[in-house]
N, C-alpha and C positions, 0 to 999 in steps of 0.2 A: 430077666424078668421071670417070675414064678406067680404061683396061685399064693394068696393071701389075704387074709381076711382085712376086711376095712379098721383103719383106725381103733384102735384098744385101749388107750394109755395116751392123754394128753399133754403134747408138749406144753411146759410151762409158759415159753413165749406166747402160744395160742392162746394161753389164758387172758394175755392182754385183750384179745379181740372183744370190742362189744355186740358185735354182730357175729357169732358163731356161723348161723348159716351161709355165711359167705366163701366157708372151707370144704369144696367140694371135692369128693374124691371119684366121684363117676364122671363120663363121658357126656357131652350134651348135644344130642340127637335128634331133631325134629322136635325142638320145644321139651323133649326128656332128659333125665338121668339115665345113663346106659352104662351098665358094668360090660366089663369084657369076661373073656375066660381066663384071664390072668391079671396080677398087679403087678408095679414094681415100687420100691420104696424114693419118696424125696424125703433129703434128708437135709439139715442145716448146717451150710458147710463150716460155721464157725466152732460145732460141735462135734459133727460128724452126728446125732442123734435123729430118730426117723420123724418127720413132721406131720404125713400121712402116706398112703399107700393107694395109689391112682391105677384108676382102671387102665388094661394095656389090651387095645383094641387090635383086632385083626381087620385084614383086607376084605372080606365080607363085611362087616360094619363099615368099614371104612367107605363101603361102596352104599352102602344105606344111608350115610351120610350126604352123599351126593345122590342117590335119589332123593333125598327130602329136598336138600338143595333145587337140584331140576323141579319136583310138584311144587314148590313155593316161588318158581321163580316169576313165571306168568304175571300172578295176582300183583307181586311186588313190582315189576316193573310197570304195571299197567297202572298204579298209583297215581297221585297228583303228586309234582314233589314237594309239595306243602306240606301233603301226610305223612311222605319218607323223613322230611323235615320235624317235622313234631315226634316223628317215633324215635329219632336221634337223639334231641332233645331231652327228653327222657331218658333216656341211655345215661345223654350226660349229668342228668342233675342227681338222679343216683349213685352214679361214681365222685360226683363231687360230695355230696352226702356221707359216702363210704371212705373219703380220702386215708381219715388216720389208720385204718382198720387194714387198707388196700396198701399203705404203705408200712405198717408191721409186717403185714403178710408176704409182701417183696423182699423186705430186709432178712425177715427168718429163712424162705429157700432159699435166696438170690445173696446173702451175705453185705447188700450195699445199706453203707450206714445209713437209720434212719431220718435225718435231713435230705441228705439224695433222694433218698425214694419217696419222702412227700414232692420232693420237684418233680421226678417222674409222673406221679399222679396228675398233679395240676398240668404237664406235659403230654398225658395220654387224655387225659379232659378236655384238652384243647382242640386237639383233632378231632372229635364227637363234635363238638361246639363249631368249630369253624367250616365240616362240611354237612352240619345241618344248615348251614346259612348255603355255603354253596352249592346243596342240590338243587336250591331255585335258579339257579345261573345259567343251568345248563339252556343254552339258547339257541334255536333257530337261526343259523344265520342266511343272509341270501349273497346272491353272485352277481355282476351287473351281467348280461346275457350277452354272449357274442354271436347268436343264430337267432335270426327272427322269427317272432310269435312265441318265445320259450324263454319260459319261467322257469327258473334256476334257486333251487334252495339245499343248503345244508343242515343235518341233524344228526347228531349224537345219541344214540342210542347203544345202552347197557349191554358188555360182551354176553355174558348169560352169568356162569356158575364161575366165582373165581377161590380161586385154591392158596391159602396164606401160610408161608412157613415164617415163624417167628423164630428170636433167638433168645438165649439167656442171662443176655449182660442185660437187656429193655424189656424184660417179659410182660407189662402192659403198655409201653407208650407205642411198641412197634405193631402189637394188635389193634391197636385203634388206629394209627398210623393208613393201618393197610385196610382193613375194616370198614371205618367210617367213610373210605373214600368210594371203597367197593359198594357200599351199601348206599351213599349217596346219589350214584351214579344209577340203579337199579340193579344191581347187578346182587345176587346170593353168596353166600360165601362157607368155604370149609376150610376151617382152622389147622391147622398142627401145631402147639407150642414147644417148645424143647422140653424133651422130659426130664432136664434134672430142675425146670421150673414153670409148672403145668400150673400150681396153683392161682398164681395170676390171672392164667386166660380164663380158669373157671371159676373164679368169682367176677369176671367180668360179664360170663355169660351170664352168673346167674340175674347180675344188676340186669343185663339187657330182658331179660325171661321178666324179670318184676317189671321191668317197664313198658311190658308187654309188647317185644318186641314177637312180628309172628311166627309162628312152628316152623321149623325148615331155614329161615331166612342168614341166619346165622348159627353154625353150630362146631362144634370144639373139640376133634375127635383126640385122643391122646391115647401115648404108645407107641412103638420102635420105628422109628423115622425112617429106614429103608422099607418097610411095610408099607405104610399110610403117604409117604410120599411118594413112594412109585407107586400105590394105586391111583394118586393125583392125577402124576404125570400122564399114566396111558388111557386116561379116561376120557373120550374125546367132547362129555358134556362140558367137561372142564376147560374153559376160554381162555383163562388167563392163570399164571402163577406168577405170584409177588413170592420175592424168597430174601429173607435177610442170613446173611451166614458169611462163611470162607469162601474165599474164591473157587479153591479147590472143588468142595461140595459145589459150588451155584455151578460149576460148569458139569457136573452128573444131574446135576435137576435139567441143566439147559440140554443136556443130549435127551435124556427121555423124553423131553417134551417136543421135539424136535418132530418126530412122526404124526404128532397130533395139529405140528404148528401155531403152536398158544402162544398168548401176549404174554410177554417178560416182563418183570419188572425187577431189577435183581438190581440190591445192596450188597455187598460185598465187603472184602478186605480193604486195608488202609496201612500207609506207611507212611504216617502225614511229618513233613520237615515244617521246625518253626526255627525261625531266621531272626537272628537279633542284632539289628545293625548299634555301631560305637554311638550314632547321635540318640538313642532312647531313653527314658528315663529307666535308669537302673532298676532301683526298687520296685515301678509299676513293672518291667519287662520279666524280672523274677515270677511277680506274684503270673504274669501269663502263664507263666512256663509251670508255675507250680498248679496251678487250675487244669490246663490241655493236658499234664501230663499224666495225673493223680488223681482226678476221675473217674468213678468207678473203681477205684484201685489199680487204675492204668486200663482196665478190661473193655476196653473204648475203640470202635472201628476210629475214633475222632482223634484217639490219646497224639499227643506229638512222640512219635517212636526216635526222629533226629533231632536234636537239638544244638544247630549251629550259631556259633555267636564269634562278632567279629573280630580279631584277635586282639584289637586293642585294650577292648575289657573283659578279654576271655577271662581272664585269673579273677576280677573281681567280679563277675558273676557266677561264676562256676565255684567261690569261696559261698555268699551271699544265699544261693541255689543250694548250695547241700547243707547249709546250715538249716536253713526254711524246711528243705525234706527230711531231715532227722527226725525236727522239731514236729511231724505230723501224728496224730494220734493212734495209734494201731490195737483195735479191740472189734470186738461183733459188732453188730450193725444194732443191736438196739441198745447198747453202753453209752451213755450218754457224753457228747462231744467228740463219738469216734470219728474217723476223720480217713482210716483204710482200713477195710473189712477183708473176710478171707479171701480167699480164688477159689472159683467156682470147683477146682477139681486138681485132682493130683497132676496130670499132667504139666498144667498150666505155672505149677509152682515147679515142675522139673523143668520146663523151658527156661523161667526166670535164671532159674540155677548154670540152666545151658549156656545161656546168653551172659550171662555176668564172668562163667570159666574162660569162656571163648574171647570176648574182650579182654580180658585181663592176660590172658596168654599171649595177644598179641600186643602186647604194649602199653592197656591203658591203665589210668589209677583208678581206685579205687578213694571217694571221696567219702561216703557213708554208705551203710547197710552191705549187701550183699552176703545175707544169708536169710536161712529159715527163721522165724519168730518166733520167740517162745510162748504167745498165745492161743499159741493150737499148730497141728500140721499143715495144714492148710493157708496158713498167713505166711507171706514173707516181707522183710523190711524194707522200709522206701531204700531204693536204691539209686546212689549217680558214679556215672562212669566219668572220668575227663580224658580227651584227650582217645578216643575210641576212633584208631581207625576205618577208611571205608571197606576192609576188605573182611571185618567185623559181622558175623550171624546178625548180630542184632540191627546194624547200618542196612541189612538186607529184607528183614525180617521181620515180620510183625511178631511182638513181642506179649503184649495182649496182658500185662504185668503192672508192679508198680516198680519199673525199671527204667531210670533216665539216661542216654548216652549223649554227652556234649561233645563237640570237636569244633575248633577254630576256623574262621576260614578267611581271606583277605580282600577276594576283591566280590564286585557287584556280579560280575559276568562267571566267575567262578561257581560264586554261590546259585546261582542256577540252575549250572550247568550240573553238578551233583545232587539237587534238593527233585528236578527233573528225572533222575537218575535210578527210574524205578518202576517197575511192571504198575503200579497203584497211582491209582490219580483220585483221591477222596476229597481229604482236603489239606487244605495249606496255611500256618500262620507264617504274617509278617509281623516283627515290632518294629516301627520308627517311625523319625518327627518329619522325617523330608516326604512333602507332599509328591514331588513330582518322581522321587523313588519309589513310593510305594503303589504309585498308578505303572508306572514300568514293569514292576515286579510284580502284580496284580496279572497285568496283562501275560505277561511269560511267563508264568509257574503252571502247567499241563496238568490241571488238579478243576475238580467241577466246584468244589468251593474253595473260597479265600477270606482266611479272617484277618484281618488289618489292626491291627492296636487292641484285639480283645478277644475273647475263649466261646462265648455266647453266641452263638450266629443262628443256631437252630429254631425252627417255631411253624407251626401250623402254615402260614402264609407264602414259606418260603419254599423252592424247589429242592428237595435231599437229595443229593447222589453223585456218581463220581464220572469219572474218565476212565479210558486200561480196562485194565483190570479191574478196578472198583465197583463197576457194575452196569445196566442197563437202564433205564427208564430214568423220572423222579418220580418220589415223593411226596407229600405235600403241596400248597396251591393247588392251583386249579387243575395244574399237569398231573397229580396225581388221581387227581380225578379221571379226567381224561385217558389216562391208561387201561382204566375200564369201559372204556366207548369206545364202538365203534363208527366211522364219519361214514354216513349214506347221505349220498347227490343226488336229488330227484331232479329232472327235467322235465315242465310240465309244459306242453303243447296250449297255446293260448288261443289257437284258431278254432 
């Protein structure tokens, strides 16, 4: 990151936007725009061309942020949650307002074709929407008393100031994810979004600023992630940290936070097995497997990274399967009918690379793709492996691509016993028609979710998150609300 002047030269994508002012390149600070003393460039990974030049904050602002946080927090928690309620509300009906705009603007830093990213929208809109309805929930409960004359009551009350690190595959569903629950609950919040896609969270500030949300209550600081999030961590106003990411990083956020003893809430890594038992319907069990896996361009803590199918229709689905993934569309995110956008970053397409060498050296074939695309550096082509060992990087490995590895397997207890067979417990697909298998295998698969006959499980209402390694807390429902309360027991003497 260097000093840089703001935006000079408009990308043409941006031209689409009707709301320009929604491409913020400063910091949002106590209800401000805040420059730092440096920028760094986001750029559109399907061209590699710069989109804007966002402020990159230091650990003194960083701490400014959390003091506006702390001065706003009082007023906000001492609210009705009618009013937290309404102020939500507003939040959301500007982001639904802003959908097409907020969904260009994803696809241009974030590379995901634009139909994904208006899902996203309607997905990050939903969480605003569903914990303005549940800030009124939060209730008083009572206890039947077991000591006489004393009155026994439960209440939930907001941690204070909670600390949200977002990632880059979800740049706004996972800030409102974290956000709306935080802020439901009373509780203030200080932002980090990944800086190679900051645009997101600051046009979402800016909709919350229009909908006048107050000074302090929510703010967005951006800039080098070992800064701003170890100023999170050691800052003991700081209650809670929600953190989506790598396992690897969520467990250096979880040691720093350790001396302050803050509430966790940590999404994490995924190494999800989908299983496809002989009794399924073929065709429906492909299109699963082509949905879990080709998602974001594979770049999905959710993507299915193993793909076992039971030996007797292995060859006809693993024909079926790579035919379907050739046939997927591969261009930028705003080309109309793209279908797999770039990878967010070089790296990302050198693992694909890693992952496809390493398998094939150890035995497997190659059914389509496995190389670089020629619609930029950045892209590479769907990919399926058959027949990928487990002793295979990628059978171990989150792969984070648009890379499938299939391998056969024969019996019930086998498949298990291998799909179990992993630091990650996120989540899990099953395909088949046998009712009474898929309540068994439901119940045995050591994963916090399980999708049964379909790809879609996610949504506002539901609890996100995993086992292992996959991470700490949920998500969504009410439990993510709850993550930011704290349970006080009063005992009140009735004599």
């Amino acid at each position: 990151m260097n000093a840089h002047p703001a935006r000079t030269t408009l990308h043409e994508g941006l031209g689409r936007l009707a709301d320009r002012g929604l491409v913020r390149e400063d910091a949002f600070v106590d209800g401000r725009w805040v420059a730092g003393k440096a920028r760094f460039a986001v750029t559109d990974p399907a061209d590699g061309r710069v989109l804007a030049h966002v402020a990159s904050l230091g650990a003194d602002q960083a701490g400014a942020a959390i003091d506006a946080a702390a001065a706003a927090f009082p007023a906000w928690a001492a609210l009705l949650p009618q009013e937290r309620s309404a102020a939500l509300l507003g939040w959301h009906d500007g982001i639904v307002a802003a959908r097409e705009d907020l969904a260009i603007l994803m696809s241009l830093e974030q590379g995901k074709p634009l139909a994904e990213a208006r899902g996203e929208i309607d997905y990050a809109a939903s969480f605003v929407a569903y914990y303005a309805e549940e800030a009124k929930r939060v209730c008083v409960e009572s206890v039947a008393s077991h000591l006489v004359g004393a009155e026994m009551r439960l209440t939930r009350r907001p941690v204070g100031i909670a600390g949200l690190v977002t990632p880059w595959n979800f740049p706004s569903a996972m800030l409102t994810r974290k956000a709306a629950a935080a802020l439901a609950a009373g509780c203030t919040a200080v932002a980090h979004p990944s800086s190679e896609t900051p645009l997101s969270a600051l046009a979402l500030a800016e909709l919350a600023s229009r909908a006048g949300l107050p000074a302090g209550v929510l703010n967005v600081v951006t800039g080098d992630a070992a800064t701003i999030v170890g100023r999170l961590c050691a800052d003991a106003r700081v209650r809670a940290m929600s953190f989506t990411g790598s396992t690897a990083v969520g467990r250096l956020v979880a040691a720093q936070c350790a001396p302050t003893m803050k509430r966790l809430v940590m999404e994490l890594g995924g190494h999800a097995p989908l299983i496809v038992f002989a009794d399924a319907d073929l065709d429906r069990a492909v299109e699963i497997a082509i949905d879990a896996k080709f998602a974001t361009s594979g770049q999905d803590c959710l993507a299915a990274n193993r793909i076992f199918v039971e030996r007797r229709v292995f060859d006809a689905f693993a024909e079926a399967f790579a035919r379907r993934a050739g046939s997927l569309k591969v261009a930028a995110g705003l080309v109309d009918g793209a279908e797999i956008g770039p990878l967010m970053h070089e790296r990302a397409v050198a693992k694909c690379e890693a992952h496809v060498a390493d398998a094939l050296a150890r035995g497997a074939r190659l059914l389509c793709g496995g190389a670089r695309h020629p619609a930029g550096p950045l892209f590479y082509e769907p990919t399926v492996l058959a027949d990928v060992p487990a002793d295979a990087a990628i059978m171990r490995e989150e792969t984070f691509g648009p890379v499938a590895a299939l391998a056969a397997f024969d019996t019930e207890a086998e498949i298990l016993t291998r799909a179990n067979d992993t630091e990650y417990g996120l989540v899990a697909y099953l395909v088949t028609r046998d009712g009474p298998r898929a309540a068994r295998m439901s119940a045995a698969l050591d994963y916090g979710m399980v999708a049964v006959n379909r790809v879609k499980i996610t949504g506002a209402p539901i609890p996100f998150g995993g086992t292992k390694q996959s991470g700490l807390g949920r998500e969504g429902a009410r439990h993510g609300l709850e993550a930011f309360t704290d349970l006080q027991y009063v005992c009140l003497d009735r004599g």
